[in-house]
Each structure stands twice: as structure tokens, then as C-alpha cells.
C-alpha positions, -999 to +999 in steps of 0.1 A: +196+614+684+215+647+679+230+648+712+240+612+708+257+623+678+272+651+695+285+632+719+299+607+695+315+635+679+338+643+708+343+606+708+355+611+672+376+636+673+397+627+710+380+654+727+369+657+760+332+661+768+340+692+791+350+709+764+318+728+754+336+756+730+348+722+706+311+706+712+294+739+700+320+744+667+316+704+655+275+708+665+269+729+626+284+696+609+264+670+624+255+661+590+292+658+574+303+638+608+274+611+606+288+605+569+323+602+578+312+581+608+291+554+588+319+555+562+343+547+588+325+515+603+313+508+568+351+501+565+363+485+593+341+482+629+379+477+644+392+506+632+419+525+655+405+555+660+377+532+680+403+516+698+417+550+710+383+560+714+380+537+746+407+559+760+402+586+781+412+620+760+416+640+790+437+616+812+448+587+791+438+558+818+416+528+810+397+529+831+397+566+844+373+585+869+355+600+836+337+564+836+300+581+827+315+598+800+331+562+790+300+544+799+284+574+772+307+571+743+300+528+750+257+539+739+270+560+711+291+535+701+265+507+701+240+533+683+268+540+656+270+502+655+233+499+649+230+526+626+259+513+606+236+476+608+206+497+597+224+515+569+234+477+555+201+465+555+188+497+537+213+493+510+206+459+505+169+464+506+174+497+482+194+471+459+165+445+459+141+474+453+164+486+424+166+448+409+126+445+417+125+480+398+150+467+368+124+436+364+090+449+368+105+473+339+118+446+319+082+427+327+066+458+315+079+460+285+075+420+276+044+426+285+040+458+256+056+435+236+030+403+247-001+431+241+011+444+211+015+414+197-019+400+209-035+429+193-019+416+156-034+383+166-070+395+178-066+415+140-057+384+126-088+363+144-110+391+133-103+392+099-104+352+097-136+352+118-148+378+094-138+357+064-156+326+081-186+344+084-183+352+050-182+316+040-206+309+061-231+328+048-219+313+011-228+283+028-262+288+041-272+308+005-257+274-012-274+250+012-309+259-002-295+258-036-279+226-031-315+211-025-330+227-053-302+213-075-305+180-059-342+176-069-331+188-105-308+167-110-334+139-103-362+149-123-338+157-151-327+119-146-360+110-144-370+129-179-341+116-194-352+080-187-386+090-198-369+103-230-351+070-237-380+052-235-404+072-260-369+075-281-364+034-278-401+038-285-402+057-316-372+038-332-392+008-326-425+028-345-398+039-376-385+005-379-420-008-383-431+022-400-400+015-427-408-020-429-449-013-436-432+009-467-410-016-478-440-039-477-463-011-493-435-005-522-433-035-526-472-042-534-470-011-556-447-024-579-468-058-582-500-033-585-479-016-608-468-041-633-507-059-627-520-025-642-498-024-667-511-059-677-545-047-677-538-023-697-522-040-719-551-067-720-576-039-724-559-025-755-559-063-769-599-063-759-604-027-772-590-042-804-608-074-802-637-057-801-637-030-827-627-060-852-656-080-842-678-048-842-657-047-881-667-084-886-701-080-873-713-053-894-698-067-924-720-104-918-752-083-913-749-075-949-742-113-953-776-132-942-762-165-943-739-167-916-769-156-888-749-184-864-717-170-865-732-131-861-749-145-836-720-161-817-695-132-825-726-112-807-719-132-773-679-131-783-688-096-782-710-093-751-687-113-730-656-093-746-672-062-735-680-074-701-644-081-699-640-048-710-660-036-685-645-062-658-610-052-667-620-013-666-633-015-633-601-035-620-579-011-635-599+018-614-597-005-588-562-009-591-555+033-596-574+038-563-552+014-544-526+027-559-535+066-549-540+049-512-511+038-516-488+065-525-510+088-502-501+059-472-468+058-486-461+098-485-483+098-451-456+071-436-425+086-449-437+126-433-443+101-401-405+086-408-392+125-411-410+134-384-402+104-360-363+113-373-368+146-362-380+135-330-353+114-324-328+139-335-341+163-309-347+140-283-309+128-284-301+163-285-320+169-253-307+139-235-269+153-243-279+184-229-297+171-194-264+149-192-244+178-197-266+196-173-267+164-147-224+165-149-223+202-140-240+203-114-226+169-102-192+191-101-209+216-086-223+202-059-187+179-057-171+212-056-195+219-026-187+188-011-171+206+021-205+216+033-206+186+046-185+199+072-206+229+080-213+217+113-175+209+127-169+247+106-198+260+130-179+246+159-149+259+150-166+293+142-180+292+175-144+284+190-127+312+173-154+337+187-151+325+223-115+329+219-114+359+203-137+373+232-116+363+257-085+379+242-104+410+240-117+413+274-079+399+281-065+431+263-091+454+279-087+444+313-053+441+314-027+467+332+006+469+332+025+456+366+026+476+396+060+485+413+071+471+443+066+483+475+091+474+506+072+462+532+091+489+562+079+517+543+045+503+536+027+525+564+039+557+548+032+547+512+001+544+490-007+510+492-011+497+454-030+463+443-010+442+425-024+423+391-052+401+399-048+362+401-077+361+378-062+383+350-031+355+359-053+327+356-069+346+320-035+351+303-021+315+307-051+304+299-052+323+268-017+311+264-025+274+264-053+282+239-022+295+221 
């Protein structure tokens, strides 16, 4: 190639090809004459100094009897041609390269951009998959208590109808209990007013008595009036049975009455007691309803666990993606540069990204 350009040069320049001295003295600027020559046909392949160039230098005849040297400058012609051809296609393939270059570097840095922020998400998933297991947990704690409340709930509704009842009950036993006093007053005042009566009757008999005892003792001085001693004496006998009649109903009469107030004070510590009773057991039956209304709210307020299992699948979703954007993010590399395929046989060959990493990220990106 550097005595085609040599040759070319005389070509060039108009000068002969005998002319060894000029050959020799342009020979140290083979370099500077191959860059003037490609800019020349970069230019113009028609340009004059090619016309001339068919010429002969020496004799000026077209043809001449230099016709090897012609059929010579012809090749280096046709190689200057093709080099100028090749230098094209290098420049336009340097210019692809340096396009290819200019977007793998802006793909790069999307692609920082993309992993950067999929690292704020896969922070983000974490911390909500952390707060998820956190409520999950809450969830399986409260599940258990959520039975155990259940089942209180209905043995306190149970109790409370049990309470009701023996309440209803004892306001039934204090109404009858009240009326048996009522009735039991009542016969105290008659039993009252009957003693009085007695009373009253016995003082009269007492009296009775002492003046027939007066009467009697003044007709046993008197022996004529036997018959009447004698019947004052069974006036008297039958006055003091009486006496003795009326003494033993009165004694009757102060028993009953002691039963009576002793039935009567019994009924009315019952009453207080029953009252008491009650009292408390309405008091109890406000607190279990209290008690039944919390944790109704409480267990409304814990109404979403009835969505723990579409919350489990959820949970379950988030992990599997949050696992695949991590091994996406570990796995991943940034994008090779690109290599022209004529200089491939001198060159490192370098694997480009993996269809599967492709196949992963737009995945990923439809989960997205």
C-alpha cells in the first residue's frame, strides 16, 4: 500500500515516475499526502487535478508510450477511489457508533434514574409490608380475643336474662310480701281494738266482781237472803270464769299480736332486703349492658378482620412483588456499549442484557 501511495503521489503532484530524486523527497510525507488526497476526493471525485492526472507529465499525449505508468496511476486511482468509499463508510459507521454511544448513555442514566427510583419504592413496599405485618400480627393477638369476648358477651347476656328473671321474680315475692303486710296490719289493728275491748270488758268484770265479792260478804252477815248469796255465788263463778275466759283471750290475743309484729318486722327486713336485691341486681344488669355495648364497639371496630384473608392475599402479593423487585435490582446491570460488527474480531466480545432481565423489568412494570 505504500508504494501505491507513492506512486499516486507522482500522480498528484504532475510528476513523472522516472523521476526517483522527487519520489524519494515526497516518500517522508506519505502521511500528509494520503490526507490531502482523501480530502480532495472527499470534495469532488471530478476534480481537475484528476483530469490532468490522465495526462502524461512527461510528454503531454493521451495516450502516450508511458501506457504502464498510465495503466499504474488507473490502480492507484481506483484504490484512492476505494479508500475514499472506505473512509465514507467509516465515518458513517463512526457516526452511528457515536449516536449508539449518545443513547446507550442517555439509556444509562434513565436507567440510574428507573433503579433509583425503584429503590424508593422497594423502601416504600418494605416499610408498608412491615406495617402489614405489624397489623397482622394485631390481628392474629385480636382473633383469639375476639372469641373470648364473643363467648362473654353471651354468658353476660345469658346472666343478664337470668338476672331479669329472679329480679321479675323477687318483685313478684315483694308485691306479695307487701300485700301479706297490708293484710297482717290490717288484722293487727282488728286484734288491736278486740284487745282493747277485752280489756275494757275485763276492767268491767274485775269490777263486777269485787262488788259482788262487796255484796257477798255483806249478805253472809245477813242469813236471810241464803238464795240470793247463793245465786250472786254462781253470778260470781261464771263472772270469774269469764274472767278467766277473757284473761286467757287477751294472752291469746298478745301472742298473736307478738307473732305478728315479729312476722311483720321479719317481712319488712325481707321487703328491705328484696329492695336491696333489686337495687343491685338493676345495677348489675346496667353494668353487663354497658359491658355487652363495649365490646359490641369493640368487636364492630374489629369488624375489618373479616377481611384478614383477602389482607393475607394481599400480604402475600406485596412480598412476591417486593421479591421480585429485589432480585430485579440485584441482578440488574447497566447496558453494554455497542460493538460494530467489522471490528468485532479484534474486540472483547461483551454480552448484552439478558432477554430474561427484559422479560423481568416489564414485567415488574406491568405490576406497576
Amino acid at each position: 500500500m505504500t508504494n501505491m501511495l507513492h506512486k499516486s503521489e507522482s500522480v498528484d503532484f504532475g510528476i513523472h515516475p522516472c523521476l526517483s530524486h522527487n519520489i524519494n523527497r515526497m516518500r517522508s510525507r506519505d502521511g500528509v499526502y494520503q490526507l490531502h488526497l482523501i480530502d480532495w476526493l472527499d470534495v469532488d471525485e471530478n476534480h481537475p487535478r484528476w483530469v490532468r492526472s490522465m495526462q502524461c507529465w512527461h510528454c503531454g499525449g493521451v495516450p502516450c508510450d508511458h501506457e504502464e505508468q498510465r495503466k499504474e496511476r488507473l490502480v492507484d486511482l481506483k484504490f484512492v477511489r476505494e479508500l475514499v468509499s472506505t473512509k465514507k463508510a467509516m465515518e458513517a459507521k463512526l457516526e452511528k457508533l457515536m449516536r449508539q454511544i449518545t443513547e446507550k448513555l442517555e439509556a444509562e442514566e434513565r436507567w440510574k434514574n428507573e433503579k433509583a427510583k425503584l429503590k424508593e419504592e422497594v423502601e416504600k413496599l418494605k416499610q408498608s409490608n412491615e406495617k402489614l405485618l405489624g397489623q397482622l400480627d394485631i390481628y392474629r393477638r385480636n382473633e383469639g380475643k375476639v372469641e373470648m369476648l364473643t363467648l362473654r358477651i353471651e354468658s353476660l347476656q345469658d346472666e343478664v336474662q337470668h338476672l331479669k328473671a329472679e329480679n321479675k321474680q323477687l318483685k313478684e315475692g315483694n308485691a306479695s310480701q307487701v300485700a301479706e303486710i297490708q293484710k297482717m296490719s290490717k288484722a293487727k289493728a282488728e286484734l288491736s281494738e278486740e284487745l282493747v275491748a277485752a280489756r275494757q270488758e275485763s276492767r268491767e268484770l274485775r269490777f263486777q266482781v269485787a262488788q259482788l265479792e262487796k255484796e257477798l260478804t255483806d249478805l253472809k252477815n245477813d242469813k236471810s237472803k241464803d238464795e240470793l248469796i247463793e245465786a250472786l255465788r254462781k253470778k260470781l263463778t261464771k263472772l270469774n270464769n269469764e274472767k278467766k275466759e277473757f284473761a286467757q283471750k287477751e294472752k291469746d290475743y298478745e301472742d298473736l299480736i307478738a307473732r305478728l309484729r315479729a312476722q311483720i318486722a321479719e317481712l319488712q327486713i325481707r321487703v328491705e332486703k328484696s329492695e336491696t336485691i333489686r337495687q343491685e341486681l338493676e345495677r348489675e344488669i346496667e353494668r353487663l349492658l354497658k359491658e355487652i355495648e363495649k365490646l359490641k364497639k369493640h368487636i364492630g371496630a374489629d369488624r375489618s378482620f373479616k377481611n384478614f384473608v383477602e389482607l393475607k392475599r394481599e400480604l402475600n402479593f406485596v412480598k412476591d412483588e417486593n421479591e421480585d423487585l429485589r432480585h430485579f435490582v440485584r441482578g440488574k446491570q447497566p447496558p453494554t456499549l455497542p460493538v460494530l460488527k467489522a471490528v468485532e474480531h479484534t474486540s472483547t466480545k461483551q454480552r448484552p442484557p439478558s432477554a430474561k432481565s427484559g422479560e423481568k423489568r416489564s414485567s415488574i412494570s406491568a405490576k406497576k
